[in-house]
Wavefront OBJ file of the C-alpha trace (Angstrom):
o trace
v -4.883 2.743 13.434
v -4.170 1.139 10.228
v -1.916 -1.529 10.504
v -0.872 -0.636 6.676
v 1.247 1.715 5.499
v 1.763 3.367 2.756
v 5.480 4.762 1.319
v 5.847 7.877 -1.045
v 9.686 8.583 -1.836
v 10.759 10.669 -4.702
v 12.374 7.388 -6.779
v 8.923 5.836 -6.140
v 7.035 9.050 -7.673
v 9.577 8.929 -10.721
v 8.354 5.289 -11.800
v 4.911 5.663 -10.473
v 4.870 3.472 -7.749
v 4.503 3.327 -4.012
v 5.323 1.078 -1.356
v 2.344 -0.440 0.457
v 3.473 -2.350 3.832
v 2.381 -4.849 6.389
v 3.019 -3.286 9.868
v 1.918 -6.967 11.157
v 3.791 -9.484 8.513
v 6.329 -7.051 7.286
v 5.973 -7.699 3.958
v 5.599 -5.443 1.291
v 5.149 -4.284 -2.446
v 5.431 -1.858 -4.612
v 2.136 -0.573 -6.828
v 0.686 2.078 -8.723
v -0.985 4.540 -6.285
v -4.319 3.533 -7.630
v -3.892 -0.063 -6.913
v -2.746 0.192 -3.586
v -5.887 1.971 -2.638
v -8.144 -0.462 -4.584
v -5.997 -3.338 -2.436
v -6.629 -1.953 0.998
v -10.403 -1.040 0.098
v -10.610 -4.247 -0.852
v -9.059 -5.532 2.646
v -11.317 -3.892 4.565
v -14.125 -4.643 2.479
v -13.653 -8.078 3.189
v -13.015 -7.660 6.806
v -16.258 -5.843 7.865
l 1 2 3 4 5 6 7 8 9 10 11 12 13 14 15 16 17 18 19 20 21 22 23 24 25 26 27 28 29 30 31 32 33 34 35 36 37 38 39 40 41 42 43 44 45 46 47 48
């Protein structure tokens, strides 16, 4: 699996945002949709 995950909540959808996580560190952010696909394409673009 992914060790990413990605949060949708109803507050999130009503600014835009959702809430892209490290399973491994923990850490996380919030984003537009769009980014947080661009950022883990990106991830695993550079980890091939």
């Amino acid at each position: 699996g992914l060790p990413w995950r990605i949060t949708v909540g109803p507050r999130g959808l009503e600014k835009g945002v959702v809430e892209l996580t490290s399973r491994r560190t923990g850490e996380s952010e919030e984003m537009s949709p769009e980014a947080a696909v661009a950022r883990l394409v990106q991830i695993y673009a550079a980890h091939r």
